[in-house]
PDBQT receptor file of N, H, CA, C and O in Angstrom, charges set to zero:
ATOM      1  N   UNK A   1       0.828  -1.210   0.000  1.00  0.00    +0.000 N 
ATOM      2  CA  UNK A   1       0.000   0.000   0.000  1.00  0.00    +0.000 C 
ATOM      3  C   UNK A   1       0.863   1.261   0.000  1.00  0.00    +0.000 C 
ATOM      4  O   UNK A   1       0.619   2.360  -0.498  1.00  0.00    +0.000 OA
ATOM      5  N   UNK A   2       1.882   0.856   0.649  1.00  0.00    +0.000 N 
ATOM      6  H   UNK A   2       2.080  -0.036   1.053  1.00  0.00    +0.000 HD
ATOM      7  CA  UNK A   2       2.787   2.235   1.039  1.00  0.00    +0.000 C 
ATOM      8  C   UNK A   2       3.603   2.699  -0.529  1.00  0.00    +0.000 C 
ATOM      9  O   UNK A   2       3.850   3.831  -0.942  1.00  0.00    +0.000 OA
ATOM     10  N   UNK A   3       3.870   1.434  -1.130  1.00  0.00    +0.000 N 
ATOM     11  H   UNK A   3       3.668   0.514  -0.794  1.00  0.00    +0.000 HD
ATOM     12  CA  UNK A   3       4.280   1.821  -2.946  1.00  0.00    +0.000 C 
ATOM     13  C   UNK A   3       3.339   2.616  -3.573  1.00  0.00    +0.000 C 
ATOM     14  O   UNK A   3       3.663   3.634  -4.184  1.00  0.00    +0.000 OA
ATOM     15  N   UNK A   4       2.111   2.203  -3.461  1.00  0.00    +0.000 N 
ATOM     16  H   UNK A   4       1.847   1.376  -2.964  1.00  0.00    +0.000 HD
ATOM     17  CA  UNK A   4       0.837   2.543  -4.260  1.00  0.00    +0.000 C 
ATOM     18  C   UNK A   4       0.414   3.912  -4.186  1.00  0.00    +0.000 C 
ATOM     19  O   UNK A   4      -0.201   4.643  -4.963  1.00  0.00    +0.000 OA
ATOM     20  N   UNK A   5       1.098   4.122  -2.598  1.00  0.00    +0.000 N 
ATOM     21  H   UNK A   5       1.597   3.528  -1.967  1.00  0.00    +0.000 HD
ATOM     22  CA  UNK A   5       0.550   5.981  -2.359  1.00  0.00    +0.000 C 
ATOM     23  C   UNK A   5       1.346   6.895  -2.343  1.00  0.00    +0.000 C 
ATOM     24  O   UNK A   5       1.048   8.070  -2.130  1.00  0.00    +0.000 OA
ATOM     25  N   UNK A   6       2.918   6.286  -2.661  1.00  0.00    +0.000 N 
ATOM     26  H   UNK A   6       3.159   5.331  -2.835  1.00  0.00    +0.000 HD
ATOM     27  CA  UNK A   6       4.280   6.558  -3.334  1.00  0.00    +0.000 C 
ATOM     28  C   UNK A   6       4.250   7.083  -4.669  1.00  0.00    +0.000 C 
ATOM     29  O   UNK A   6       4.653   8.212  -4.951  1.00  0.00    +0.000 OA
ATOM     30  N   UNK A   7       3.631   6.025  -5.731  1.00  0.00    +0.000 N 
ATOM     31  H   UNK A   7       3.303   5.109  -5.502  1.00  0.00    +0.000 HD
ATOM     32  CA  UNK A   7       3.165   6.361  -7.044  1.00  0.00    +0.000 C 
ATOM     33  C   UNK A   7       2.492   7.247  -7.212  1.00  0.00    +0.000 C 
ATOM     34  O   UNK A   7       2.955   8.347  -7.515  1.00  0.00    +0.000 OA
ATOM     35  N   UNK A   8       0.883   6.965  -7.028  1.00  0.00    +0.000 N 
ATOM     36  H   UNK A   8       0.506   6.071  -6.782  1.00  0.00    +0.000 HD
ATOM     37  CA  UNK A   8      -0.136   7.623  -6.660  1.00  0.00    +0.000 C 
ATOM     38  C   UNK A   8       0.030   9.298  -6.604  1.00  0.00    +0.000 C 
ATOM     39  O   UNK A   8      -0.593  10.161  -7.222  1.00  0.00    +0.000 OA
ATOM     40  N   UNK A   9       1.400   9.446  -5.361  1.00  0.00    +0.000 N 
ATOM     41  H   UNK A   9       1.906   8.744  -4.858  1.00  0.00    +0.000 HD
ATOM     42  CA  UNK A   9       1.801  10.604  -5.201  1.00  0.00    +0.000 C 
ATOM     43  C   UNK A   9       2.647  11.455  -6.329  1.00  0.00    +0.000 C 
ATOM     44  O   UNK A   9       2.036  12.470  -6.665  1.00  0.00    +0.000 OA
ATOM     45  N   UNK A  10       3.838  11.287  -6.953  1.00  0.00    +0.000 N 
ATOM     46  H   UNK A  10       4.334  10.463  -6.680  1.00  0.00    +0.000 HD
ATOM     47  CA  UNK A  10       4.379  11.008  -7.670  1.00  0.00    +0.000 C 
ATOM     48  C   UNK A  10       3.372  11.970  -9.417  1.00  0.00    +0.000 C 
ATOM     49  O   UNK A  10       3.539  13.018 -10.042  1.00  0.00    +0.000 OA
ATOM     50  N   UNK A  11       2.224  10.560  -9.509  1.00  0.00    +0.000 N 
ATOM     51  H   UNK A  11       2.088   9.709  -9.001  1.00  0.00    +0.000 HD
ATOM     52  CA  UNK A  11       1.653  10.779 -10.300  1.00  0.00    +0.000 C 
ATOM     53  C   UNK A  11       0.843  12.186 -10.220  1.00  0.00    +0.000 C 
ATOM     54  O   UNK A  11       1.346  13.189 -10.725  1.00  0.00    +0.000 OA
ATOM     55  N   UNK A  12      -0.022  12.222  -9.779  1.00  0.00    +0.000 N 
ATOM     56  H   UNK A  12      -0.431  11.407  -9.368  1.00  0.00    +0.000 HD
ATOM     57  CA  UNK A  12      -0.330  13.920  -9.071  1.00  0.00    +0.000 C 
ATOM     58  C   UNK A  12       0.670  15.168  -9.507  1.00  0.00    +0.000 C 
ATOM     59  O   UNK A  12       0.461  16.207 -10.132  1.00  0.00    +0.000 OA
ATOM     60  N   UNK A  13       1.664  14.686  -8.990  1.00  0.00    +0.000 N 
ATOM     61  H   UNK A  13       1.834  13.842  -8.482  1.00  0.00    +0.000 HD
ATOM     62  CA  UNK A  13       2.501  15.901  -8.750  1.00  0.00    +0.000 C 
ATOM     63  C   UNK A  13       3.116  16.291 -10.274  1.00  0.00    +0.000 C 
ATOM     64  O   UNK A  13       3.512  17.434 -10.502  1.00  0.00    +0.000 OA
ATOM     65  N   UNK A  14       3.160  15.052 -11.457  1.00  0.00    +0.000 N 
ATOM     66  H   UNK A  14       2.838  14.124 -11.271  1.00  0.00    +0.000 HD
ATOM     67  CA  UNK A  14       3.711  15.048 -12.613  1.00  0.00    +0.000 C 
ATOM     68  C   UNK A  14       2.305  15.716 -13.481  1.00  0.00    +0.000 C 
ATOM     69  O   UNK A  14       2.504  16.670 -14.233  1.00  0.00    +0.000 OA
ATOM     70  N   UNK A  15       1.300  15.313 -13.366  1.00  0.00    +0.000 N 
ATOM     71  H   UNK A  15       1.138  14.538 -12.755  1.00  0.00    +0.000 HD
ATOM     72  CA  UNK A  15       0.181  15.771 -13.970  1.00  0.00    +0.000 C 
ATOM     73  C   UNK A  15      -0.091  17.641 -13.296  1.00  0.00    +0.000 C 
ATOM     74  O   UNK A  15      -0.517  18.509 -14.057  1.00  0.00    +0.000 OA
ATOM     75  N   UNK A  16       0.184  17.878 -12.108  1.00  0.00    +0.000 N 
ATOM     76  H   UNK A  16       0.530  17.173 -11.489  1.00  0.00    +0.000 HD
ATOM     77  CA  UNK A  16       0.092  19.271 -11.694  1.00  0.00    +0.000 C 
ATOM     78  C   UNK A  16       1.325  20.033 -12.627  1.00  0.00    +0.000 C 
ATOM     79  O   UNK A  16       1.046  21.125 -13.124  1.00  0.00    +0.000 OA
ATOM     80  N   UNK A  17       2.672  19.453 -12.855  1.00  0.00    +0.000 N 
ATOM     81  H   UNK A  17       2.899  18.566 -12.452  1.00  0.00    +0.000 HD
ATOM     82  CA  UNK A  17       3.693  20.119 -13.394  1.00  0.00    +0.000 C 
ATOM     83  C   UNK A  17       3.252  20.266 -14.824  1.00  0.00    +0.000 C 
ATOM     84  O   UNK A  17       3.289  21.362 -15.384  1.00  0.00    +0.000 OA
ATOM     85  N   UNK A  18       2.816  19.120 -15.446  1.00  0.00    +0.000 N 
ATOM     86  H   UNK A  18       2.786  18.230 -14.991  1.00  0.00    +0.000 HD
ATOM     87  CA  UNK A  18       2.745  19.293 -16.913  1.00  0.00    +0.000 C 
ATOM     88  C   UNK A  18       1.377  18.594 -17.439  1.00  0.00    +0.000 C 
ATOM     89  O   UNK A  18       1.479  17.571 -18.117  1.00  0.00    +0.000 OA
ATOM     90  N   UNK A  19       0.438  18.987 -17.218  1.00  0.00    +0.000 N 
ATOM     91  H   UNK A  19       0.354  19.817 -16.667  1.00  0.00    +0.000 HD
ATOM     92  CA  UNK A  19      -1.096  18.775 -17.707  1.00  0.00    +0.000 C 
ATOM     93  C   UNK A  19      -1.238  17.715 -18.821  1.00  0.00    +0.000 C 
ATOM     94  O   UNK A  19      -1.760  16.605 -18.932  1.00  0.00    +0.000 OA
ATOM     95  N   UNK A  20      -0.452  18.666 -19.687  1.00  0.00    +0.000 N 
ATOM     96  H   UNK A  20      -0.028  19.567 -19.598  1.00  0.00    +0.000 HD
ATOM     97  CA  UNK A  20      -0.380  18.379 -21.391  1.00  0.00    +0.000 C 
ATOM     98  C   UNK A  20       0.081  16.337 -21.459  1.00  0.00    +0.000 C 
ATOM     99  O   UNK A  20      -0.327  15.576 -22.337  1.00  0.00    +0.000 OA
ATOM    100  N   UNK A  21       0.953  15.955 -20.317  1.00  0.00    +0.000 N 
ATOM    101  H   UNK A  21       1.285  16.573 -19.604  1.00  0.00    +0.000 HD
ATOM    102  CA  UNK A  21       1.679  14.843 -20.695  1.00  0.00    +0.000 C 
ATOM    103  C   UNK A  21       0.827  13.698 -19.659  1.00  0.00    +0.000 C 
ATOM    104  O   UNK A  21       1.149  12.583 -19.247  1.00  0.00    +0.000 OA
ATOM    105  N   UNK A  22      -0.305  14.477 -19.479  1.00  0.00    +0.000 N 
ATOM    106  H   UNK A  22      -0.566  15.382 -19.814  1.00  0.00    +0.000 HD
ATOM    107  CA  UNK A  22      -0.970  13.260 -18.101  1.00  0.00    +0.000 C 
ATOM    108  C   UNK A  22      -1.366  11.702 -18.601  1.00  0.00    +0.000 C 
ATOM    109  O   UNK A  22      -1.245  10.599 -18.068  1.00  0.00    +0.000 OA
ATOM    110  N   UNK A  23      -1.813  12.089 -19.684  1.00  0.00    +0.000 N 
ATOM    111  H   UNK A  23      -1.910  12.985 -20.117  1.00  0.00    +0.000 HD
ATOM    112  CA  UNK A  23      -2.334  10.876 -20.381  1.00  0.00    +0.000 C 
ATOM    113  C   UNK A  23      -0.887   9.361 -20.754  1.00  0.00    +0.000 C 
ATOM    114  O   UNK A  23      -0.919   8.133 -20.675  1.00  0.00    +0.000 OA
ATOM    115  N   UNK A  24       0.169  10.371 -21.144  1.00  0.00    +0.000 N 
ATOM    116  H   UNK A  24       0.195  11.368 -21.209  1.00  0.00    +0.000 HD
ATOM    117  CA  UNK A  24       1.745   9.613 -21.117  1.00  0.00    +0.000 C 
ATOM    118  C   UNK A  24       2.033   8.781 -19.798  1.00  0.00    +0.000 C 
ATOM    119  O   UNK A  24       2.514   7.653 -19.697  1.00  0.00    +0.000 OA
ATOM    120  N   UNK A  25       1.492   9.881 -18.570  1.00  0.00    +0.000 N 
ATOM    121  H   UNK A  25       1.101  10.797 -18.652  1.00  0.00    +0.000 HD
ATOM    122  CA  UNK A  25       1.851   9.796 -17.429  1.00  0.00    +0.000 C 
ATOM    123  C   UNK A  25       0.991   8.401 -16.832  1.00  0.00    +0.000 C 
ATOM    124  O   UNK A  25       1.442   7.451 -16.192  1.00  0.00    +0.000 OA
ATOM    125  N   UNK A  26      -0.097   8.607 -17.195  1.00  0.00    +0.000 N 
ATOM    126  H   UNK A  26      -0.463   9.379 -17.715  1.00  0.00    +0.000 HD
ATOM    127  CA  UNK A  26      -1.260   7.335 -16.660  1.00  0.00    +0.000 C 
ATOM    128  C   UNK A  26      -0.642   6.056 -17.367  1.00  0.00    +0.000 C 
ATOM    129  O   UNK A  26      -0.431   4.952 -16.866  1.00  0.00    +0.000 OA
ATOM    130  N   UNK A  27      -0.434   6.439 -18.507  1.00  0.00    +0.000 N 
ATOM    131  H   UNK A  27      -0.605   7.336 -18.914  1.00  0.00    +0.000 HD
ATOM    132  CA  UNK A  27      -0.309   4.736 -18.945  1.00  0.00    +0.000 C 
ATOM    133  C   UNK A  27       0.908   4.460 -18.532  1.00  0.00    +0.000 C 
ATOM    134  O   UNK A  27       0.936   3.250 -18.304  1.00  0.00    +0.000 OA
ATOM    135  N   UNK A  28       2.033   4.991 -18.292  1.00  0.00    +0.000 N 
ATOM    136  H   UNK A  28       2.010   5.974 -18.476  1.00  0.00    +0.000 HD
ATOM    137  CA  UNK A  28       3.121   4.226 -17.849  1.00  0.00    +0.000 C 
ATOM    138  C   UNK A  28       2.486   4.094 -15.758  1.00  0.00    +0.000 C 
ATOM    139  O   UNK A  28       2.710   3.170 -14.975  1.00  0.00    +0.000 OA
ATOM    140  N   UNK A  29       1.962   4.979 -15.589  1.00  0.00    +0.000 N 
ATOM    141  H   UNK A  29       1.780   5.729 -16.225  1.00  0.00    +0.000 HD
ATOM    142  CA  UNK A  29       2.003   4.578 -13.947  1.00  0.00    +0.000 C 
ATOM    143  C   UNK A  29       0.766   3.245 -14.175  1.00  0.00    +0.000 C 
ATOM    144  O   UNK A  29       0.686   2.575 -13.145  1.00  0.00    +0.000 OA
ATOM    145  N   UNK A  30       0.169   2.937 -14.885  1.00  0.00    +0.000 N 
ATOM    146  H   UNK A  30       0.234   3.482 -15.721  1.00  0.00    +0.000 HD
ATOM    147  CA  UNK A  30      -0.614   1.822 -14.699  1.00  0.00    +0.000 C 
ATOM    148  C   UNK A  30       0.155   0.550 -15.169  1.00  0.00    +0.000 C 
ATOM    149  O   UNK A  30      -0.086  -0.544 -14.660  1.00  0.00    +0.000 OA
ATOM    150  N   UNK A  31       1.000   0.701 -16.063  1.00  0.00    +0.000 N 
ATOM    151  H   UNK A  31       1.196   1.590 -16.477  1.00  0.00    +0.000 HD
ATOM    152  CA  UNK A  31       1.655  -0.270 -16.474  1.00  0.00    +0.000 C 
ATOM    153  C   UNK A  31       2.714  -0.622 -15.110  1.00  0.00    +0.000 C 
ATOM    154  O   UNK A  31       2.949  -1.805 -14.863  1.00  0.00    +0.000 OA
ATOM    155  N   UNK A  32       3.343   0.503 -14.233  1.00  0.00    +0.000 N 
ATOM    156  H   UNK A  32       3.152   1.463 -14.434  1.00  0.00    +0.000 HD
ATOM    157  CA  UNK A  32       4.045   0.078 -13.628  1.00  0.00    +0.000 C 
ATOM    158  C   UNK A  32       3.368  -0.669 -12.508  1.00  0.00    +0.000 C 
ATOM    159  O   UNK A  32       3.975  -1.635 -12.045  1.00  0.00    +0.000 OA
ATOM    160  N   UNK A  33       2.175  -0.347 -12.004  1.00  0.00    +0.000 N 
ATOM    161  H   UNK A  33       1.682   0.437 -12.380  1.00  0.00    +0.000 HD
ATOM    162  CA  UNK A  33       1.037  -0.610 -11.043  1.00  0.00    +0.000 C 
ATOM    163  C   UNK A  33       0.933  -2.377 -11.185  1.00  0.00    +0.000 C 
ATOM    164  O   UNK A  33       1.042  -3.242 -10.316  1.00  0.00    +0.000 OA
ATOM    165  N   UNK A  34       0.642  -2.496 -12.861  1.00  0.00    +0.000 N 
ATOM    166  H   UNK A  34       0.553  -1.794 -13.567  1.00  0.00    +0.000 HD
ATOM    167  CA  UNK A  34       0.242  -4.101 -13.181  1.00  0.00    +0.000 C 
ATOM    168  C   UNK A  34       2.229  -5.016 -12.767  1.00  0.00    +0.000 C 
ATOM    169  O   UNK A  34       2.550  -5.890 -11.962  1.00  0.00    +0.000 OA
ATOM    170  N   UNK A  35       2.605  -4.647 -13.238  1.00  0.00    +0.000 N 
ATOM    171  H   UNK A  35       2.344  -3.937 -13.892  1.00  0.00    +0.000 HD
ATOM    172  CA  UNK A  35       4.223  -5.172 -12.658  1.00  0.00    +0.000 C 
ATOM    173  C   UNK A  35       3.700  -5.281 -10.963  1.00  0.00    +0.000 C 
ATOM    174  O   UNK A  35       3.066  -6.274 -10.608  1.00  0.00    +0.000 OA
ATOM    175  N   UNK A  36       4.000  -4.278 -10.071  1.00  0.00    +0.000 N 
ATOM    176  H   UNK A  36       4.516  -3.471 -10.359  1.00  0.00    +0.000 HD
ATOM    177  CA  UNK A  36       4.074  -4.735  -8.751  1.00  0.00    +0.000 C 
ATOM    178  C   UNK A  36       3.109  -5.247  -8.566  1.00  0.00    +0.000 C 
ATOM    179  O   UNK A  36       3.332  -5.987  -7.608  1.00  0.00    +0.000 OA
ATOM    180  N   UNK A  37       1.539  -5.421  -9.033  1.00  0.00    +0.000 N 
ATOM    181  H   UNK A  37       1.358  -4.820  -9.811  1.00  0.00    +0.000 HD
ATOM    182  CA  UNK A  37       1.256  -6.634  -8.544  1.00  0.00    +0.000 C 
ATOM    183  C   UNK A  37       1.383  -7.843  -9.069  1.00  0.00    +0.000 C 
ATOM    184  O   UNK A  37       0.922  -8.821  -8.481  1.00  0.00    +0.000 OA
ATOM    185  N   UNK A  38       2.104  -7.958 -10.391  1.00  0.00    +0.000 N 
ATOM    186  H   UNK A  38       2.479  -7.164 -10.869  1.00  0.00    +0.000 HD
ATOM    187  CA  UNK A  38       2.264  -9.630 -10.773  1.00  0.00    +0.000 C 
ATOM    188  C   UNK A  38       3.622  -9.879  -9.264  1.00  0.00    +0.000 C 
ATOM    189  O   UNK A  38       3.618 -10.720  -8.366  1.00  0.00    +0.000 OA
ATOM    190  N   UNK A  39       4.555  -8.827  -9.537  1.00  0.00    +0.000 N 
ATOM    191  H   UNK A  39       4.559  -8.144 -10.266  1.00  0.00    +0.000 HD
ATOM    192  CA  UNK A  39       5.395  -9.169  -8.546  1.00  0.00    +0.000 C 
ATOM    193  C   UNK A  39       4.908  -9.787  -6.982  1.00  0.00    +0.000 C 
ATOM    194  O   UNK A  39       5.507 -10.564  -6.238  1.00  0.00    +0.000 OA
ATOM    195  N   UNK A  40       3.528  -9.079  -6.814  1.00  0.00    +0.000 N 
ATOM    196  H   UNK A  40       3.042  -8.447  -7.419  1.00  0.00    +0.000 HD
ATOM    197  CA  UNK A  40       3.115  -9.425  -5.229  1.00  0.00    +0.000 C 
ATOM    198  C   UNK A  40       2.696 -10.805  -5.545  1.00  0.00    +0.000 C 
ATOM    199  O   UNK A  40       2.996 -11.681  -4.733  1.00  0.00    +0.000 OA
ATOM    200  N   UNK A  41       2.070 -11.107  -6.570  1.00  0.00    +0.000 N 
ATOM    201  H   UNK A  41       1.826 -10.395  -7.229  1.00  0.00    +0.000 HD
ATOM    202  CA  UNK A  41       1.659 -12.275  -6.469  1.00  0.00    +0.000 C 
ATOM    203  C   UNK A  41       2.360 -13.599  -6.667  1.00  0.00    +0.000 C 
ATOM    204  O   UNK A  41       1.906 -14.738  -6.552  1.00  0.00    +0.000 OA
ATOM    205  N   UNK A  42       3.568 -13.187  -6.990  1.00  0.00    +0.000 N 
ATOM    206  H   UNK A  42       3.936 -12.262  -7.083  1.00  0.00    +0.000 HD
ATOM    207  CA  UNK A  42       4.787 -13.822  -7.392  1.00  0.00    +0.000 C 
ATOM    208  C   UNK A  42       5.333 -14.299  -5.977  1.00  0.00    +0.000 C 
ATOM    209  O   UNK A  42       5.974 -15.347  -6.047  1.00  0.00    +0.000 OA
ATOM    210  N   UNK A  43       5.226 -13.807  -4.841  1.00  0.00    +0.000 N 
ATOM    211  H   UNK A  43       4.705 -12.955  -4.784  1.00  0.00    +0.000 HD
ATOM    212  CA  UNK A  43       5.615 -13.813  -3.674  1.00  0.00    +0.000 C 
ATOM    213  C   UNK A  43       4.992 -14.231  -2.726  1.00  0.00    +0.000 C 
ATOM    214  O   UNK A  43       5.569 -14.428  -1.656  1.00  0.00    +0.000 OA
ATOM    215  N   UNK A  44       3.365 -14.520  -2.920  1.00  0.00    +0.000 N 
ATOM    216  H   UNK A  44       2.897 -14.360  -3.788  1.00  0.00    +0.000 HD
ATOM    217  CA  UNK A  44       2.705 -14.966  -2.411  1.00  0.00    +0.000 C 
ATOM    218  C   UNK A  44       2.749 -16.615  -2.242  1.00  0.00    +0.000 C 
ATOM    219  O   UNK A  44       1.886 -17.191  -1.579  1.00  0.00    +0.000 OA
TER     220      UNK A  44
């Protein structure tokens, strides 16, 4: 959870700096999102 509101945060702050690139910004933070959880589940 504590990654997720790391990102989360992160993401916000990149979309407040540059509006124009949010959409760039979403698909790589979701892509990175789907990684840590194959990883969690990898560990499970």
């Amino acid at each position: 959870m504590l990654v997720l509101s790391l990102f989360l945060g992160i993401f916000v702050v990149k979309i407040g700096m540059d509006n124009s690139k949010s959409n760039q910004y979403t698909k790589e933070i979701l892509q990175e999102l789907r990684e840590i959880k194959e990883i969690l589940r990898e560990k499970r």
